[in-house]
Biotite code that builds the C-alpha atoms (Angstrom):
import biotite.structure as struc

atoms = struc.array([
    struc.Atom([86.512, 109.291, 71.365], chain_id="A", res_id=1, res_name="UNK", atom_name="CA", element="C"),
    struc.Atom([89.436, 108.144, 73.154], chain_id="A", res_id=2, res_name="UNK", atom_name="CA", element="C"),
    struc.Atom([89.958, 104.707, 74.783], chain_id="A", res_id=3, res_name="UNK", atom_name="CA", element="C"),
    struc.Atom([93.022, 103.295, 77.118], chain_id="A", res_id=4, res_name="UNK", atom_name="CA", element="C"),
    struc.Atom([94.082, 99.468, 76.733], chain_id="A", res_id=5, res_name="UNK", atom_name="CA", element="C"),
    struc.Atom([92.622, 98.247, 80.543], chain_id="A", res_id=6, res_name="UNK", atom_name="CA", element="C"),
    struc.Atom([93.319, 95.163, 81.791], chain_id="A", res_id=7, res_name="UNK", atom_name="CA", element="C"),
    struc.Atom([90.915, 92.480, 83.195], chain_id="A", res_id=8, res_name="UNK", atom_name="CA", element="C"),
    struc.Atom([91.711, 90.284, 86.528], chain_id="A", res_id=9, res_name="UNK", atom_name="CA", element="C"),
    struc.Atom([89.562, 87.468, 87.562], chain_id="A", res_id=10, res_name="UNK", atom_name="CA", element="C"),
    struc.Atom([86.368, 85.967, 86.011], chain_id="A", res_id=11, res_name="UNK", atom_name="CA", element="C"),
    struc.Atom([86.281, 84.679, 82.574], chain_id="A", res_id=12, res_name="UNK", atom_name="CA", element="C"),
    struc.Atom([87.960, 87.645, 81.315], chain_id="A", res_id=13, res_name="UNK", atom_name="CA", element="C"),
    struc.Atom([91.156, 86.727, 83.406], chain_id="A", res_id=14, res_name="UNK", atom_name="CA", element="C"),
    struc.Atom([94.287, 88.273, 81.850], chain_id="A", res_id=15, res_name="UNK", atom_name="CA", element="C"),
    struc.Atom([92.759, 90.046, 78.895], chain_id="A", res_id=16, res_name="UNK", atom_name="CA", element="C"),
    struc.Atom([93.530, 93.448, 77.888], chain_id="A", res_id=17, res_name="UNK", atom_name="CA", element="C"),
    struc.Atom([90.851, 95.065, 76.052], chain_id="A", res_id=18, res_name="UNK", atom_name="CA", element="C"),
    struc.Atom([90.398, 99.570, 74.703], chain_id="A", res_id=19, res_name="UNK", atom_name="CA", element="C"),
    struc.Atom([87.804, 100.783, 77.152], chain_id="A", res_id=20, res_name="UNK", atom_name="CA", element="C"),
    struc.Atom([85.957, 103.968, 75.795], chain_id="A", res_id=21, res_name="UNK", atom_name="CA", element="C"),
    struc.Atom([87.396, 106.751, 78.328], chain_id="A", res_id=22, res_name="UNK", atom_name="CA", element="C"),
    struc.Atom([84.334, 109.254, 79.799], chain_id="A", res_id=23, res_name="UNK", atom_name="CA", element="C"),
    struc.Atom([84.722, 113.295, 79.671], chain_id="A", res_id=24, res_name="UNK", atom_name="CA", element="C"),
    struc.Atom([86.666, 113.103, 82.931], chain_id="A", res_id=25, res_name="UNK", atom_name="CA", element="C"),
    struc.Atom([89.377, 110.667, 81.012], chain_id="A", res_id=26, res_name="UNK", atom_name="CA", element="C"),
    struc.Atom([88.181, 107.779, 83.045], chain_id="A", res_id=27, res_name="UNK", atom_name="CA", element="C"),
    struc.Atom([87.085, 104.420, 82.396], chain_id="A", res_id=28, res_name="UNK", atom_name="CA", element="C"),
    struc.Atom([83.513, 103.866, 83.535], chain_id="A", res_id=29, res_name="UNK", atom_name="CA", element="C"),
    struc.Atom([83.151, 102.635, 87.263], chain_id="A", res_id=30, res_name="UNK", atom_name="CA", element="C"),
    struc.Atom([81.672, 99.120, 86.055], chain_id="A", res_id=31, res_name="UNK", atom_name="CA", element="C"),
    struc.Atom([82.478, 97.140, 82.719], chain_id="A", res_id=32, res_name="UNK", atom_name="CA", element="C"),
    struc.Atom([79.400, 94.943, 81.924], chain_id="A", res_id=33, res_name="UNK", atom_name="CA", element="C"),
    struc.Atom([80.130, 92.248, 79.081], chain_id="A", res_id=34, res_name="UNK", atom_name="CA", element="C"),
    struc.Atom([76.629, 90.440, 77.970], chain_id="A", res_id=35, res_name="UNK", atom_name="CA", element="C"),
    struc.Atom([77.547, 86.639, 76.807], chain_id="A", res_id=36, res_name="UNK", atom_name="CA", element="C"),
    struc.Atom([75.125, 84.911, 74.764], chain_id="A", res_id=37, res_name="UNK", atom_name="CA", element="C"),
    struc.Atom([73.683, 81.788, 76.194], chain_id="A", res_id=38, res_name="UNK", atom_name="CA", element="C"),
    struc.Atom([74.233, 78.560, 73.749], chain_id="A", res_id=39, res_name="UNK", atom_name="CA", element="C"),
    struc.Atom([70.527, 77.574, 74.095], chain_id="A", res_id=40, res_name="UNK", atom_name="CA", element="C"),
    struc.Atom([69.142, 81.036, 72.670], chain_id="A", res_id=41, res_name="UNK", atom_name="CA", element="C"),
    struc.Atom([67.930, 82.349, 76.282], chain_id="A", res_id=42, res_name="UNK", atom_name="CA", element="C"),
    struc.Atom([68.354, 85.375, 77.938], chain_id="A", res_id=43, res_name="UNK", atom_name="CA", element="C"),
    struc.Atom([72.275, 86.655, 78.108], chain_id="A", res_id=44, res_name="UNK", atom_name="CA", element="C"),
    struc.Atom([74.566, 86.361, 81.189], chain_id="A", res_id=45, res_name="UNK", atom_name="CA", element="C"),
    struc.Atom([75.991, 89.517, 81.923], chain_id="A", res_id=46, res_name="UNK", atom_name="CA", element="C"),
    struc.Atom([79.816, 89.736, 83.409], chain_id="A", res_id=47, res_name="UNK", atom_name="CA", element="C"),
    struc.Atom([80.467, 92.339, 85.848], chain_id="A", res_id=48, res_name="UNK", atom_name="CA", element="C"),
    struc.Atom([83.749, 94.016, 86.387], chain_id="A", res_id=49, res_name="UNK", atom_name="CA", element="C"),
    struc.Atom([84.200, 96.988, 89.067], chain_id="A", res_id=50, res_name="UNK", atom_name="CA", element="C"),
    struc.Atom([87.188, 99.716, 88.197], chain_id="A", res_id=51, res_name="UNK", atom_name="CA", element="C"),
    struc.Atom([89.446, 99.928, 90.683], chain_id="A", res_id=52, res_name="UNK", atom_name="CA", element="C"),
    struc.Atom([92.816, 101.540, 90.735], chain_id="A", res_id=53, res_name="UNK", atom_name="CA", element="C"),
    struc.Atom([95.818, 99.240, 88.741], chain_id="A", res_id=54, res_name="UNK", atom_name="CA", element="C"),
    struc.Atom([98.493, 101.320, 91.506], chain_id="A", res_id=55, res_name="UNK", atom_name="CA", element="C"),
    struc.Atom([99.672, 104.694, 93.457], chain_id="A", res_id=56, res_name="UNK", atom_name="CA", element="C"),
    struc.Atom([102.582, 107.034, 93.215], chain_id="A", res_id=57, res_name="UNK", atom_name="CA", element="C"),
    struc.Atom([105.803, 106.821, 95.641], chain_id="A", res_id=58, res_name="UNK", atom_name="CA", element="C"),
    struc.Atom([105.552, 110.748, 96.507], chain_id="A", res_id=59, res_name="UNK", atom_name="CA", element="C"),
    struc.Atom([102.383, 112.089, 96.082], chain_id="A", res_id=60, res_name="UNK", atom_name="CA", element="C"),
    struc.Atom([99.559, 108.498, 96.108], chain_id="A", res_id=61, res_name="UNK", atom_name="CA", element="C"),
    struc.Atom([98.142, 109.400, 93.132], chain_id="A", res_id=62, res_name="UNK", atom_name="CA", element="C"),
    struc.Atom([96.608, 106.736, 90.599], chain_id="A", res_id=63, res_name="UNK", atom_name="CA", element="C"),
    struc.Atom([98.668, 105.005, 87.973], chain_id="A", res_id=64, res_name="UNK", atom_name="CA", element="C"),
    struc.Atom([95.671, 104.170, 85.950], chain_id="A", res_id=65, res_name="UNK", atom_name="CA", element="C"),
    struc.Atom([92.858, 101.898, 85.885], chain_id="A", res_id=66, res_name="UNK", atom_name="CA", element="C"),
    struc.Atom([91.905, 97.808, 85.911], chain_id="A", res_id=67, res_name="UNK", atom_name="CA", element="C"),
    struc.Atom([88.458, 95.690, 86.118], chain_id="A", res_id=68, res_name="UNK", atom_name="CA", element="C"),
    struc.Atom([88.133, 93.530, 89.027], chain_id="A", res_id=69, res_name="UNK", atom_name="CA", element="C"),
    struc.Atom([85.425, 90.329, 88.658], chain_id="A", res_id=70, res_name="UNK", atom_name="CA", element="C"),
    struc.Atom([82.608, 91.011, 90.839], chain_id="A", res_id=71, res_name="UNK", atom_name="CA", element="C"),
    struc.Atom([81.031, 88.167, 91.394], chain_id="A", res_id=72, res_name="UNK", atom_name="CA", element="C"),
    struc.Atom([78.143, 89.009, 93.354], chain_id="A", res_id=73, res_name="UNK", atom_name="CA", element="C"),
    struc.Atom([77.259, 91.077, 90.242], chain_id="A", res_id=74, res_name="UNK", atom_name="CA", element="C"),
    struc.Atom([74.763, 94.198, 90.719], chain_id="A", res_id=75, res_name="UNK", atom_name="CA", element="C"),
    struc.Atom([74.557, 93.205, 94.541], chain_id="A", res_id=76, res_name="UNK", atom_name="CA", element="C"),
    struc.Atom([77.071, 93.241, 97.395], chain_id="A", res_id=77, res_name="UNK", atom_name="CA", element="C"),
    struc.Atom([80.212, 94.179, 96.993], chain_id="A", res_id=78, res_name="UNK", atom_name="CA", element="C"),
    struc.Atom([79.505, 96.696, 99.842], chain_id="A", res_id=79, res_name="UNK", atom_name="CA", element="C"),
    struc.Atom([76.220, 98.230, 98.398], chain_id="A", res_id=80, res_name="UNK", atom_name="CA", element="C"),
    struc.Atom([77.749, 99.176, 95.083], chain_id="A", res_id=81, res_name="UNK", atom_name="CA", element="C"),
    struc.Atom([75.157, 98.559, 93.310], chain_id="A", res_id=82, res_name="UNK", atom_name="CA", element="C"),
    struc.Atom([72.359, 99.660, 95.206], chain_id="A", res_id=83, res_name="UNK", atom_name="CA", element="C"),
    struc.Atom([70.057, 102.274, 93.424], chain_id="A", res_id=84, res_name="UNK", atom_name="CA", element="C"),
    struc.Atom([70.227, 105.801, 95.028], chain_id="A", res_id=85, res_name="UNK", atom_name="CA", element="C"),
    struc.Atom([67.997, 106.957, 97.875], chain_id="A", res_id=86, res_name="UNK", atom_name="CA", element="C"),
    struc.Atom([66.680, 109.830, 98.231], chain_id="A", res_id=87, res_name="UNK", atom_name="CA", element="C"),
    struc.Atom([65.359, 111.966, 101.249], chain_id="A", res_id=88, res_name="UNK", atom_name="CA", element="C"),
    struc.Atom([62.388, 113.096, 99.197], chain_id="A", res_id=89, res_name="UNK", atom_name="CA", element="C"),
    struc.Atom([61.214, 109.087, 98.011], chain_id="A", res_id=90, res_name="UNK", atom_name="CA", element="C"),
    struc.Atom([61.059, 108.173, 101.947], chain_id="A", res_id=91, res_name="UNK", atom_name="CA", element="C"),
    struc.Atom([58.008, 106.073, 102.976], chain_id="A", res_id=92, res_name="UNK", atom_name="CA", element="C"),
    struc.Atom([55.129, 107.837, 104.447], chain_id="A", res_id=93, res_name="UNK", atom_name="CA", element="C"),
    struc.Atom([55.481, 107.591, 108.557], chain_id="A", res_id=94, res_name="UNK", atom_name="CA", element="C"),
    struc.Atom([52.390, 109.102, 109.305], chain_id="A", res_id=95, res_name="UNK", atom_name="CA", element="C"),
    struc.Atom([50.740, 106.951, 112.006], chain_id="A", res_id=96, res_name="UNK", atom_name="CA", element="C"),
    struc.Atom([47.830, 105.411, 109.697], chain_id="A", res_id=97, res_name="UNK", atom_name="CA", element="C"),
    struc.Atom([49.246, 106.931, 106.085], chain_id="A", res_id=98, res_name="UNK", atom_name="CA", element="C"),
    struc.Atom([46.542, 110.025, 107.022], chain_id="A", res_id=99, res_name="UNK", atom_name="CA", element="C"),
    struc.Atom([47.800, 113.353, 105.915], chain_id="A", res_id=100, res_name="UNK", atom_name="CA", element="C"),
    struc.Atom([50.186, 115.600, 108.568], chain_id="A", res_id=101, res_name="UNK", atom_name="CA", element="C"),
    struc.Atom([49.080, 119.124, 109.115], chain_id="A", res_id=102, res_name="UNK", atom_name="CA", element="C"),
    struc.Atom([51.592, 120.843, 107.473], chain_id="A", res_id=103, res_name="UNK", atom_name="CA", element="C"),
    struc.Atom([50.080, 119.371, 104.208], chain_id="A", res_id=104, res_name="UNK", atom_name="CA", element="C"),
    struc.Atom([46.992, 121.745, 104.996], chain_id="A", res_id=105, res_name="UNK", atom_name="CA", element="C"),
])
């Protein structure tokens, strides 16, 4: 598998350089999550870093490569990025009363 030496900005990974495993489409995944082991023996505390791009092109914009920004808010925020997918099908029923529409029949 190939990896790419990616940098880390912000958070208690500040300044480090680690080899991120690359995916099929020879990018780093879209979120880094580093588990830390709590002193006391309880559950982990799990860093989050978000991918974002490390700089553009003069003539044509196009990425320079990759680095992990801290998100602090973790799974949540950071403009719904971590929000589970919706979809059309797994809507709430709006039938007045939950009673069956009739189509279903």
């Amino acid at each position: 598998m190939k990896s790419e030496d990616t940098p880390f900005e912000g958070g208690p990974m500040d300044g480090r350089v680690l080899p991120v495993l690359l995916g099929a489409t020879g990018h780093p995944p879209k979120t880094y999550r580093i588990p830390v082991p709590a002193p006391d023996g309880g559950p982990p505390t799990v860093l989050v870093y978000r991918r974002v791009p490390r700089g553009h092109s003069k003539r044509l914009g196009l990425t320079q490569g990759w680095k992990y920004e801290y998100a602090a808010e973790g799974e949540k925020g950071a403009g719904g990025r971590g929000r589970a997918l919706k979809w059309p099908w797994s809507k709430p029923d709006t039938t007045p009363g939950g009673k069956r529409d009739d189509a279903d029949e």
